[in-house]
Backbone as numpy.savetxt, mean C-alpha at the origin, in Angstrom:
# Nx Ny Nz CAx CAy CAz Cx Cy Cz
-12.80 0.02 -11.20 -13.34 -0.29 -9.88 -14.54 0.59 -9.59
-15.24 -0.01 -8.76 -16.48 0.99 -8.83 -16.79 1.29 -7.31
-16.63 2.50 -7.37 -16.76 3.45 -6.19 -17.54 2.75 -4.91
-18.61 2.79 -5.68 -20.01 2.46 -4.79 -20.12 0.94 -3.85
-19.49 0.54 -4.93 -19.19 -0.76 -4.33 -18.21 -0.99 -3.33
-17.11 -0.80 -3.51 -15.75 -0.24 -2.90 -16.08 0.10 -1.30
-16.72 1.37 -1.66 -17.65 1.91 -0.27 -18.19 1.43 0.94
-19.45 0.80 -0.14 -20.27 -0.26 0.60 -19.34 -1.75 1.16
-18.63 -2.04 0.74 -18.10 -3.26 1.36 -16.59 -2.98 2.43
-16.41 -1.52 1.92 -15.35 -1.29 3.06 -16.52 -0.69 4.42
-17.18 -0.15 4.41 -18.30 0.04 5.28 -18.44 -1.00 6.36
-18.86 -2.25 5.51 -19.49 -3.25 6.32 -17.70 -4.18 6.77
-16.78 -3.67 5.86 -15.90 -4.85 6.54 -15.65 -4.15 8.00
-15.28 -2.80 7.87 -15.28 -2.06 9.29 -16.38 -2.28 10.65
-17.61 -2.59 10.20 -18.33 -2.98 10.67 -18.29 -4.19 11.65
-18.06 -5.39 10.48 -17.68 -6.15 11.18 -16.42 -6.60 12.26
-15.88 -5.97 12.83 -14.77 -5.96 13.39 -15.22 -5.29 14.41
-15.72 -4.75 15.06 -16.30 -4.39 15.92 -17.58 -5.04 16.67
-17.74 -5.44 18.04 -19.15 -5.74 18.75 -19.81 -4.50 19.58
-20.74 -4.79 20.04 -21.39 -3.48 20.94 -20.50 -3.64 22.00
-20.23 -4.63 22.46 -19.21 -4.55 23.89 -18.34 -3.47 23.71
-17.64 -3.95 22.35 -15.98 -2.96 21.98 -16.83 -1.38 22.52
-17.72 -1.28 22.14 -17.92 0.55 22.07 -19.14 1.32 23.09
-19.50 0.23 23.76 -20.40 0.37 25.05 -21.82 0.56 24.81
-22.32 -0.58 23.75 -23.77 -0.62 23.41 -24.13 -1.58 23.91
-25.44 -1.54 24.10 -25.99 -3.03 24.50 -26.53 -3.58 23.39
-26.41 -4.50 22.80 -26.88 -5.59 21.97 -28.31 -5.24 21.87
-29.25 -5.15 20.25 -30.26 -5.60 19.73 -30.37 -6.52 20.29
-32.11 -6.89 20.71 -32.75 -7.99 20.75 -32.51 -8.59 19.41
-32.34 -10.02 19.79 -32.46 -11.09 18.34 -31.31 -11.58 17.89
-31.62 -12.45 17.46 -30.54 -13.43 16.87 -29.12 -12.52 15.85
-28.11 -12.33 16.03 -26.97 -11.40 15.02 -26.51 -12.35 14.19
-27.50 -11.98 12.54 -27.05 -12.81 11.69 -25.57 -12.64 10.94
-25.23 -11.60 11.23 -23.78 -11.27 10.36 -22.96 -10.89 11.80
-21.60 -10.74 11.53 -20.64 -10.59 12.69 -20.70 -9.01 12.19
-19.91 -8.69 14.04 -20.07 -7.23 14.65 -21.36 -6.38 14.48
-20.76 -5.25 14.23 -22.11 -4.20 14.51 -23.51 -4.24 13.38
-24.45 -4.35 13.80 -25.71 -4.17 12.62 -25.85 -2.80 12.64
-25.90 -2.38 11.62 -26.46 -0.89 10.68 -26.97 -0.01 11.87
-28.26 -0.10 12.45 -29.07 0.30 13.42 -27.85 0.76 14.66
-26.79 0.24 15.14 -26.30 0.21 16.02 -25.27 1.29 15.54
-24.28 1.28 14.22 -23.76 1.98 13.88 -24.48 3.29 14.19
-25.58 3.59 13.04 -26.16 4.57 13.05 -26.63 5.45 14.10
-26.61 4.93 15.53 -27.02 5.49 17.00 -24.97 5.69 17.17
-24.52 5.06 16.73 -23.08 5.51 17.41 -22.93 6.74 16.40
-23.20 7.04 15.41 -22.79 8.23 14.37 -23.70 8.74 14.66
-24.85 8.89 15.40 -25.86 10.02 15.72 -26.23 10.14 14.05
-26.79 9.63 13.12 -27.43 9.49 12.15 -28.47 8.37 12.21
-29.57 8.71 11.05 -30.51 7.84 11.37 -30.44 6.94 10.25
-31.24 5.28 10.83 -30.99 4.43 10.21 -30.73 4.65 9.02
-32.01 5.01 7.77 -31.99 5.08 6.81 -30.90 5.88 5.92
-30.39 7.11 6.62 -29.38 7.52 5.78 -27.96 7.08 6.16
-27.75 6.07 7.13 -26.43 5.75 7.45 -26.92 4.02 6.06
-27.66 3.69 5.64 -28.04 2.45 4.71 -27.84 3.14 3.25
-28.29 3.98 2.93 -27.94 5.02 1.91 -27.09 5.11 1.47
-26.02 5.55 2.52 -24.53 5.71 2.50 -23.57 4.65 2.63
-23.75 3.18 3.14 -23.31 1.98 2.49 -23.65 1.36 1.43
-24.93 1.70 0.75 -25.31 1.55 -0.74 -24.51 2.57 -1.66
-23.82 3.38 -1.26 -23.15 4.23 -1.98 -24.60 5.29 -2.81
-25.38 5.77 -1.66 -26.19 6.52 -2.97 -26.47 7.85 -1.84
-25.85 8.39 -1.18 -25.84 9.36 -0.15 -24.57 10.50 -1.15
-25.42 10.82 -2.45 -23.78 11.24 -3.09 -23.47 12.79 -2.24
-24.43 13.29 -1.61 -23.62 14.63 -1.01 -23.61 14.55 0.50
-23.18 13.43 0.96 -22.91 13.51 2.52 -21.83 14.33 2.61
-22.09 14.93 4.01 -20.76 15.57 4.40 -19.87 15.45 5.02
-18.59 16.53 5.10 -17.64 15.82 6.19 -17.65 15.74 7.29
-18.63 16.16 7.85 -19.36 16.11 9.17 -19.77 14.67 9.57
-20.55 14.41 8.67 -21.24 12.62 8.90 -19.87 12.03 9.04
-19.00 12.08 7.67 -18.45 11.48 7.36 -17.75 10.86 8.59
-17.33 12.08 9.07 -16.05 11.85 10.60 -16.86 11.29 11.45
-17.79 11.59 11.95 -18.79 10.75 13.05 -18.53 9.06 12.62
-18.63 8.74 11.20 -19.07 7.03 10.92 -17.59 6.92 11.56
-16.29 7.90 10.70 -15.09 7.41 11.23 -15.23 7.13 12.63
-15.90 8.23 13.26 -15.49 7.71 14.58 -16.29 6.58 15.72
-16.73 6.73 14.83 -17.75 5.69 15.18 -17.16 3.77 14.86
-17.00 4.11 14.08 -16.13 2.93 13.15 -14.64 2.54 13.55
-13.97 3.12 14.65 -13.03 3.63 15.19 -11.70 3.91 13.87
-11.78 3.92 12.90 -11.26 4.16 11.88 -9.57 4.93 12.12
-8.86 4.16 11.59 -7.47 4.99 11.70 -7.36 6.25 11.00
-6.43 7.22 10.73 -6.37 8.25 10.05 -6.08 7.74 8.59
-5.19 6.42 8.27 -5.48 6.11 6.74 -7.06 5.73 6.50
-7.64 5.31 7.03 -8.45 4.58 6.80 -9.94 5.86 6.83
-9.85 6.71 7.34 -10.48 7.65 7.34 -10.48 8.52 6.29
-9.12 8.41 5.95 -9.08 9.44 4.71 -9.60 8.28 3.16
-9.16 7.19 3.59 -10.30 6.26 2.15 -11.23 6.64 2.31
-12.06 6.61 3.57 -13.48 6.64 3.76 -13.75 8.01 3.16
-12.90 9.10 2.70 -13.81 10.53 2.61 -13.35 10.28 0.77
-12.23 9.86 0.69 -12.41 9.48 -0.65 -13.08 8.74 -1.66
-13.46 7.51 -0.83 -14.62 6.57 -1.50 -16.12 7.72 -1.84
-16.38 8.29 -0.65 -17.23 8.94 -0.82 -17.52 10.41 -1.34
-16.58 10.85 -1.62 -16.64 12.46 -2.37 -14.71 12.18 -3.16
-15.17 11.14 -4.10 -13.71 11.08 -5.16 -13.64 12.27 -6.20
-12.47 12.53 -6.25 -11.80 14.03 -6.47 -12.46 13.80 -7.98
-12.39 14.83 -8.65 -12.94 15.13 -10.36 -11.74 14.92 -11.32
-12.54 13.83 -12.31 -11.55 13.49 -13.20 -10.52 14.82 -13.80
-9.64 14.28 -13.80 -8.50 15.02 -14.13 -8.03 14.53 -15.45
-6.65 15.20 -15.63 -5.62 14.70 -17.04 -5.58 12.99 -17.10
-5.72 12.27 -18.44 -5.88 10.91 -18.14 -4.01 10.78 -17.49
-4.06 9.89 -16.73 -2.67 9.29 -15.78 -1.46 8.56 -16.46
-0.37 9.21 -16.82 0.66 8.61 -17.50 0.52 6.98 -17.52
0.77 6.34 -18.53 1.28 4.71 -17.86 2.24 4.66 -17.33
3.49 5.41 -17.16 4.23 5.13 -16.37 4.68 6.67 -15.56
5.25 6.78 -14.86 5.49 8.14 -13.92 6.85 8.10 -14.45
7.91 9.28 -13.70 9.42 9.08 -14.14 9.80 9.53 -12.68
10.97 9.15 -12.17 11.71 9.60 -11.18 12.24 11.25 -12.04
12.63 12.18 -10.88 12.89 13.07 -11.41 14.70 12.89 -11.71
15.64 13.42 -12.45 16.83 13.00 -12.74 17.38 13.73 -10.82
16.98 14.47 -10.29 17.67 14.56 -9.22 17.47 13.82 -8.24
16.60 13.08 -8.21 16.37 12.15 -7.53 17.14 11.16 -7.40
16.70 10.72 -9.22 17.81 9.25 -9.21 19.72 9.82 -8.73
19.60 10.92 -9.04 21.47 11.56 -8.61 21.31 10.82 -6.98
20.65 11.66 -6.39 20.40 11.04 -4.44 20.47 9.65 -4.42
19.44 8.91 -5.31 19.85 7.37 -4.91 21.03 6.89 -5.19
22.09 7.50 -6.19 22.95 7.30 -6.32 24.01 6.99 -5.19
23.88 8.33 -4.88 25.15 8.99 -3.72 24.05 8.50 -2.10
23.34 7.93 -1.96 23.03 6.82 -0.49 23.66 5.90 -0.44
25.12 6.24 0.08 26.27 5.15 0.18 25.75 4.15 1.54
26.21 3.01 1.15 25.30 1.79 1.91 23.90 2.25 2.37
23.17 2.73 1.99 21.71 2.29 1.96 20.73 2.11 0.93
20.25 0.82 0.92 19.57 0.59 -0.14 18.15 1.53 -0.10
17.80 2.28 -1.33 17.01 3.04 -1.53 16.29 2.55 -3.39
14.48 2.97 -3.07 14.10 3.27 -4.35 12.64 3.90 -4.22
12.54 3.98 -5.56 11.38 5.09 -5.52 10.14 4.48 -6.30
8.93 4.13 -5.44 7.55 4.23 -5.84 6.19 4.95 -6.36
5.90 4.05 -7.30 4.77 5.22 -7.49 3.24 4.76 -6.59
2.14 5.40 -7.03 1.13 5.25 -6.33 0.50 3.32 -6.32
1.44 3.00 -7.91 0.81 1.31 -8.37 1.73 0.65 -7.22
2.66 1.07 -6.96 4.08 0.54 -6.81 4.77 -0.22 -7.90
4.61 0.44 -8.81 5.82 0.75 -9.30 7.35 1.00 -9.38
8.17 0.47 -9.38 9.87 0.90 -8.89 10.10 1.92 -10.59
10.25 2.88 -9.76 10.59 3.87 -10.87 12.32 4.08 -11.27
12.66 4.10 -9.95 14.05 4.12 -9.89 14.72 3.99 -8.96
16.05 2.65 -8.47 16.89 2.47 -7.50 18.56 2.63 -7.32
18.78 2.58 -6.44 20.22 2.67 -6.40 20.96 0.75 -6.68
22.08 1.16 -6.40 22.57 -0.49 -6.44 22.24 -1.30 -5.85
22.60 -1.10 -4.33 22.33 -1.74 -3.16 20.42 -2.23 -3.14
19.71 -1.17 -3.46 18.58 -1.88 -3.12 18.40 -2.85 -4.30
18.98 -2.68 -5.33 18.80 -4.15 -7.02 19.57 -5.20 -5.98
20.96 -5.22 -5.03 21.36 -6.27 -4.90 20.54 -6.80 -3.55
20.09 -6.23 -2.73 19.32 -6.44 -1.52 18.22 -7.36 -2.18
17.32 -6.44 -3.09 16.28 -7.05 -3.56 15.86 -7.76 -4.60
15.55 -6.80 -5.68 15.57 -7.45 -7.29 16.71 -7.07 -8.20
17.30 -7.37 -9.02 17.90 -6.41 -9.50 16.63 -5.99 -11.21
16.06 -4.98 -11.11 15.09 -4.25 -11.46 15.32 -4.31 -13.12
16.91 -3.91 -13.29 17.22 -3.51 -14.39 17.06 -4.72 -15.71
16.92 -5.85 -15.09 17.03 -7.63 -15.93 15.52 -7.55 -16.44
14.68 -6.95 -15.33 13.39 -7.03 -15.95 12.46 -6.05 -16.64
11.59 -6.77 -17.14 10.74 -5.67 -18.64 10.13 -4.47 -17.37
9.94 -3.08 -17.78 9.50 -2.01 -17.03 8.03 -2.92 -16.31
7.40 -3.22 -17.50 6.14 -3.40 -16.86 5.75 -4.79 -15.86
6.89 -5.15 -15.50 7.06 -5.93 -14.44 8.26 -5.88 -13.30
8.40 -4.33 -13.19 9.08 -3.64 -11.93 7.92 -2.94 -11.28
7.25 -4.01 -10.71 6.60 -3.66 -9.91 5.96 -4.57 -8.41
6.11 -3.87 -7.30 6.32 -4.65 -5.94 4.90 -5.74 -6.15
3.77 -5.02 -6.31 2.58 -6.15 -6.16 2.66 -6.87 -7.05
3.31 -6.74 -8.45 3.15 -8.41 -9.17 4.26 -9.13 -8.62
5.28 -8.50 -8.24 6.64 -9.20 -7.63 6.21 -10.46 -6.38
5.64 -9.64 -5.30 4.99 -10.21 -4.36 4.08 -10.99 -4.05
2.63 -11.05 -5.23 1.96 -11.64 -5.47 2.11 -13.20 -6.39
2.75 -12.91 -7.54 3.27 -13.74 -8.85 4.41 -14.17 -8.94
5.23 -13.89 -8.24 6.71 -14.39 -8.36 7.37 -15.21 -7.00
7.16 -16.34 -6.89 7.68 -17.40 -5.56 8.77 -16.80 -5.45
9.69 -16.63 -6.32 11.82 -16.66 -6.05 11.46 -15.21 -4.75
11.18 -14.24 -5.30 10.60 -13.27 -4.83 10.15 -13.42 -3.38
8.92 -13.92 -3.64 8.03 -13.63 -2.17 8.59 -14.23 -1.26
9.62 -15.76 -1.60 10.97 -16.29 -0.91 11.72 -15.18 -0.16
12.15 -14.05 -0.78 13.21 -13.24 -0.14 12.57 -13.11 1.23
11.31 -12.18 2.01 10.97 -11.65 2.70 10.34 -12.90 3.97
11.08 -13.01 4.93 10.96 -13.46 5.98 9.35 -13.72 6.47
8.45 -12.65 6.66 7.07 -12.07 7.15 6.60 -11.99 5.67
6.32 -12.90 4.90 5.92 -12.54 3.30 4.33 -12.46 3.53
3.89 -12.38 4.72 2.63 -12.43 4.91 1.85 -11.01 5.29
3.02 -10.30 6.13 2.98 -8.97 6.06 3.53 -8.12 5.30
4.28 -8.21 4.22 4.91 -7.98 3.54 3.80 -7.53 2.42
2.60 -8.88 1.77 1.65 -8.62 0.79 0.37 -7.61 1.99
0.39 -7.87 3.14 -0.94 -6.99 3.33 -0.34 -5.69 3.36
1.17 -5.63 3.80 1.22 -4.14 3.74 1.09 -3.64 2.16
1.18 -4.39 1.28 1.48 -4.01 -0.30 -0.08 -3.66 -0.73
-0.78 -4.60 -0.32 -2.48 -4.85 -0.71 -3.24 -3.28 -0.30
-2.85 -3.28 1.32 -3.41 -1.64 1.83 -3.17 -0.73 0.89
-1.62 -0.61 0.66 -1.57 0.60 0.09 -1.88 0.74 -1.34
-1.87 -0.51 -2.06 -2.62 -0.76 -3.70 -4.27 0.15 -3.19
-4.74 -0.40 -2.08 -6.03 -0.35 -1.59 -6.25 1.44 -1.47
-5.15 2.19 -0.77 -5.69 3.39 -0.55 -5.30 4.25 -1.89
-4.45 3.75 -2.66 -4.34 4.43 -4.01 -5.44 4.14 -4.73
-6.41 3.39 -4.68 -7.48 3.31 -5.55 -8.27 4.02 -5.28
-8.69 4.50 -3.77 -9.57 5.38 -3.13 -8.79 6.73 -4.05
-7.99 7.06 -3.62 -7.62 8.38 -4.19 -7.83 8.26 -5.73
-7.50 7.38 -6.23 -7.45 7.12 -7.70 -8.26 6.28 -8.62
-9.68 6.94 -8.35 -10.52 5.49 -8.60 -10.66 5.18 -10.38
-10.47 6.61 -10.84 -10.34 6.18 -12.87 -9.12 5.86 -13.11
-7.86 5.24 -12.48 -6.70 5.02 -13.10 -6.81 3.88 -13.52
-7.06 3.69 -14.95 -6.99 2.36 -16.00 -5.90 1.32 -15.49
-4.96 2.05 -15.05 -3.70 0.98 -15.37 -3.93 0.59 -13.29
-3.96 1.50 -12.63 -4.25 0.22 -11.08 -5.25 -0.52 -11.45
-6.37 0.27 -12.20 -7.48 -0.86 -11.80 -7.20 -2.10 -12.85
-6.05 -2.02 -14.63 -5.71 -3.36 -14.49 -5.23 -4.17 -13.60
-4.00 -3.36 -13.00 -3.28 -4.42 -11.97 -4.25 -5.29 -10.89
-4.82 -4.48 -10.17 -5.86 -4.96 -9.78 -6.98 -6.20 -9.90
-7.18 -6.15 -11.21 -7.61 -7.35 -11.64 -6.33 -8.40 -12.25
-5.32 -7.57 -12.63 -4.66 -9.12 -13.11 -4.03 -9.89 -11.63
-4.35 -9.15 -10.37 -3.31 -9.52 -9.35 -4.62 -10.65 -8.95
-5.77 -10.40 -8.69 -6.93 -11.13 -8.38 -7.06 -12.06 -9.14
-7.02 -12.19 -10.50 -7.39 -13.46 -11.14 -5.91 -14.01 -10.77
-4.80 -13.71 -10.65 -3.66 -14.85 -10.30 -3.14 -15.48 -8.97
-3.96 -14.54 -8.25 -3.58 -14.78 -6.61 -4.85 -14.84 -5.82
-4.76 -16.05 -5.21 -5.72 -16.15 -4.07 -5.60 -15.41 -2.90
-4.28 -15.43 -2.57 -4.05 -14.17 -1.39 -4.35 -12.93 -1.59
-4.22 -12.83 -2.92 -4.49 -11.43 -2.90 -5.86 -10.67 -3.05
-7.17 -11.87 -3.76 -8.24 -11.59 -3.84 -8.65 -11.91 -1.82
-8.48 -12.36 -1.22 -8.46 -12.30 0.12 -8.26 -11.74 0.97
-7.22 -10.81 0.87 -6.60 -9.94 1.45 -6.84 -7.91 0.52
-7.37 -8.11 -0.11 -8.28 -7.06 -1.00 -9.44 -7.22 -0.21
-10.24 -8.09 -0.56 -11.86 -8.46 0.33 -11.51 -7.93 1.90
-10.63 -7.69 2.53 -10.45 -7.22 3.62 -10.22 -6.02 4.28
-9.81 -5.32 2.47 -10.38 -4.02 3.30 -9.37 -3.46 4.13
-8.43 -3.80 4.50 -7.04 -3.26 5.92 -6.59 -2.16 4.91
-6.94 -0.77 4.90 -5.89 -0.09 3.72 -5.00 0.77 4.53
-4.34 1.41 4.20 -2.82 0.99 5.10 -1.52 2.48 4.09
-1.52 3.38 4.85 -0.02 3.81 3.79 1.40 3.25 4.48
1.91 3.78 3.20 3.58 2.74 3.55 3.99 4.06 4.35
4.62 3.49 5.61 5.25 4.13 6.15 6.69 4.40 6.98
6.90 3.44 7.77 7.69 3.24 8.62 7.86 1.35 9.57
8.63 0.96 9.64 8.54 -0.33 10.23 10.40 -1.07 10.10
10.02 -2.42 10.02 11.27 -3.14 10.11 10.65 -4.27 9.56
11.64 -4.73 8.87 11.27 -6.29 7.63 12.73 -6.99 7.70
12.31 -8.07 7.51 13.21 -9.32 7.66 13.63 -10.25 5.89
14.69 -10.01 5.68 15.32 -10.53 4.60 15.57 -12.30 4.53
15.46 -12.73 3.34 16.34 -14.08 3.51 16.99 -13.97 2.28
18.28 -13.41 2.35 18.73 -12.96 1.05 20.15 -14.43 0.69
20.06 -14.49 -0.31 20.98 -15.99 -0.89 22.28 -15.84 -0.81
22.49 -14.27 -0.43 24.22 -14.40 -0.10 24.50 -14.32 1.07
24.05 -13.02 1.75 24.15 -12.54 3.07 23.12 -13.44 4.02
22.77 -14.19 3.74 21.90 -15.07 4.85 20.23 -14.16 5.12
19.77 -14.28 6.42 19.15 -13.38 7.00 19.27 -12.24 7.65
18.66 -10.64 7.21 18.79 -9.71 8.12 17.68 -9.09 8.40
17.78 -8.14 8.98 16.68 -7.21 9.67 17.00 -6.21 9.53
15.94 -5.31 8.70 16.29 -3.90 8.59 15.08 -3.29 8.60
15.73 -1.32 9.02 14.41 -0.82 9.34 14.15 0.25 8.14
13.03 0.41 7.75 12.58 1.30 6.66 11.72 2.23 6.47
11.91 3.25 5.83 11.40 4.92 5.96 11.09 4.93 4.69
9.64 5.10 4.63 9.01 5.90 3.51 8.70 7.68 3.58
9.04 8.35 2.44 9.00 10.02 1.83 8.61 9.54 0.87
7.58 11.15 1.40 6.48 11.15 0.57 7.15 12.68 0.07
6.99 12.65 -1.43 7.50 13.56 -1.85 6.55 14.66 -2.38
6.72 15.96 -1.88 5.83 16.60 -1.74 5.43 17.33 -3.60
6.25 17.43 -3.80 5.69 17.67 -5.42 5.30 16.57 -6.42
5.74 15.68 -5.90 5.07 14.37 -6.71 4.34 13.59 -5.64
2.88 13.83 -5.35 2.29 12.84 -4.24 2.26 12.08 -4.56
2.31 11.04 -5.74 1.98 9.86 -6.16 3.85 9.19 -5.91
4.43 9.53 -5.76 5.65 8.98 -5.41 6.28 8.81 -4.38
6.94 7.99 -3.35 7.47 7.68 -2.26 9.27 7.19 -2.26
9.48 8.20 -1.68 11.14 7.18 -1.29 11.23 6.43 -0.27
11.55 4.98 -0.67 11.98 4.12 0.26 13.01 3.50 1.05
13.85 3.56 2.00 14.88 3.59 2.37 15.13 2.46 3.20
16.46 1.70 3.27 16.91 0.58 4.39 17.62 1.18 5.31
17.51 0.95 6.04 18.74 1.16 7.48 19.03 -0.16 8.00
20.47 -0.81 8.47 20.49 -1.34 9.74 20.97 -0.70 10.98
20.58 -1.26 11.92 21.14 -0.86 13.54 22.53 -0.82 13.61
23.31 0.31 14.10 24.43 0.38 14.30 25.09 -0.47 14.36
26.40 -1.28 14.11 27.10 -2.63 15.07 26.25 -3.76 14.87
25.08 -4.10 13.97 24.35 -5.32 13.98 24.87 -6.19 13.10
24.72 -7.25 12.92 24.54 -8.34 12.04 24.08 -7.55 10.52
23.29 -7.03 10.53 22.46 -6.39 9.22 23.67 -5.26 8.82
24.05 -4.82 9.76 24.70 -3.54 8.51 25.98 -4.45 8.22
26.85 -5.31 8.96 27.57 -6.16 7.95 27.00 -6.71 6.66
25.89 -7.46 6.83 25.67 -7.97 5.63 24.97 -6.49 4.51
25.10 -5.72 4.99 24.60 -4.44 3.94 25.98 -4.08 3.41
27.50 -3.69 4.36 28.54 -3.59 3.83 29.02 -4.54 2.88
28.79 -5.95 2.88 29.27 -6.95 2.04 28.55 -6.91 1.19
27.13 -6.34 0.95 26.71 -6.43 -0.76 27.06 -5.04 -0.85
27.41 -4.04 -0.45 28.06 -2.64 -0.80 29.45 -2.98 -1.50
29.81 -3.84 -0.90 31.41 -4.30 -1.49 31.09 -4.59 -2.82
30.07 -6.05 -2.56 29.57 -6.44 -4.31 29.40 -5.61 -5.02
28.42 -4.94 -5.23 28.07 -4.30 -6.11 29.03 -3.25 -5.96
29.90 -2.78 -5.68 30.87 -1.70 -6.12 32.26 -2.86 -7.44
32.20 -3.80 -7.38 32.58 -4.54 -8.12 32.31 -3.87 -9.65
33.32 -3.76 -10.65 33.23 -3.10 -11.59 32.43 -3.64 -12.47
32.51 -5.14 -12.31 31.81 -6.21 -13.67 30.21 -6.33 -12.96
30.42 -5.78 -11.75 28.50 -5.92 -11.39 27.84 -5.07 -11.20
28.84 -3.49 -11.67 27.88 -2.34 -11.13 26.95 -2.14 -12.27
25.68 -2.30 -11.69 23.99 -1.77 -12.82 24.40 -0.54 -12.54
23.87 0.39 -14.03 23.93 1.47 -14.28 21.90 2.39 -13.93
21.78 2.97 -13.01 20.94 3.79 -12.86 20.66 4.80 -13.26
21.94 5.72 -14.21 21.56 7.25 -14.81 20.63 7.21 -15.49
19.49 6.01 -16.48 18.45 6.88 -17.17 17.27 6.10 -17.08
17.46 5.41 -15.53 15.98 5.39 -14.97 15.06 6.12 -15.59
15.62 7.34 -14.78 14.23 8.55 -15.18 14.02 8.69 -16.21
14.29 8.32 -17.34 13.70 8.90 -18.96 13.01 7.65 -19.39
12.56 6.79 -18.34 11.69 5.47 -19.07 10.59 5.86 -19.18
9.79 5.43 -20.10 7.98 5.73 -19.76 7.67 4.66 -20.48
């Protein structure tokens, strides 16, 4: 993926999403050939001048600072994910050790997903990747273990696989939340060979997804509630917590909850029942030693 580019078109998608009304400018004379803000207008809201706020959507401003930087944010009204792409697109960290193809859960980890009695839990990497789950989240969701490593992973799941993108109620928010965060791992990670395959193999197979990339929304996983349509338990609603794990940044634990007394934590106890079933329990102890 190339930086510059990246830059420049997350620049202008921010751009466009905004009018002078939104931020208390008065409109250029003349016809507005592109939607929201023109360059000129930005550049008076960031107190920078034209030419080097054009520079810096061409991607050729290579030592701006974090000074500018925060002004375009704020100018741009930019969220705090979206701010932190913006300082990454533009001052990306120095190549490092080339990037495992695959990451490993640490073995104490996978022990914890173990022992999260009724809650489905698993662990991501920066691709999303499923590195390693407990039962409950294989029977909630996929069961992980049937398939080849290099297709335990949420964005080809979501993107490439109907049975799949079937499960999730909101499958519409479901891929933009997946797309953002593919989106802000590339900012942080712009030489990783293996996102930037995924990346392209998710684009040449999905129209949603080359659409919803072009858009620019980048997004970390965090916190929310998602809606199931699961083939045993019917439909539920559950709420979910991403950890970020502080010695492995590139990894996240993901967690289900239902609401006390709801509909959802029955149907979480009845696949807790299942899968405690002797002939259906998947074995998780050596997740972690895959690569």
């Amino acid at each position: 993926m190339d930086r510059r580019t990246e830059l420049g078109e997350f620049l202008r998608s921010r751009r466009a999403r905004l009018q002078p009304d939104d931020v208390g400018l008065r409109p250029f004379a003349g016809a507005r050939r592109v939607p929201g803000l023109r360059r000129e207008e930005l550049a008076q809201l960031a107190g920078v001048s034209v030419d080097y706020y054009v520079r810096l959507e061409q991607g050729r401003s290579r030592n701006v600072s974090a000074t500018v930087l925060d002004a375009v944010a704020r100018a741009l009204r930019l969220s705090d994910d979206e701010r932190s792409h913006l300082h990454n697109l533009a001052h990306p960290p120095a190549p490092g050790r080339p990037r495992r193809r695959r990451q490993q859960a640490r073995p104490e980890l996978v022990r914890l997903l173990a022992a999260m009695d009724g809650i489905p839990a698993y662990v991501i990497d920066c691709r999303t990747e499923v590195l390693a789950w407990n039962q409950l989240a294989a029977a909630l969701t996929v069961d992980f273990a049937t398939r080849p490593p290099d297709q335990r992973n949420w964005a080809r799941l979501v993107f490439l696989d109907d049975e799949i993108a079937n499960l999730f109620v909101d499958w519409e928010s479901k891929a933009r939340e997946t797309v953002g965060y593919l989106q802000l791992s590339a900012g942080r990670h712009p030489d990783d060979p293996q996102l930037a395959q995924l990346v392209g193999d998710l684009s040449m197979g999905s129209e949603p997804f080359r659409r919803m990339w072009a858009a620019h929304d980048v997004r970390d996983k965090a916190h929310g509630s998602k809606g199931f349509r699961h083939p045993v338990v019917g439909e539920l609603e559950l709420a979910y917590q991403t950890l970020h794990l502080s010695d492995e940044p590139d990894q996240a634990l993901v967690t289900y909850t239902a609401t006390p007394g709801s509909p959802a934590e029955d149907a979480l106890r009845l696949l807790a029942s299942w899968t405690a079933a002797p002939e259906t329990t998947p074995s998780t102890s050596s997740l972690h030693r895959e690569s």
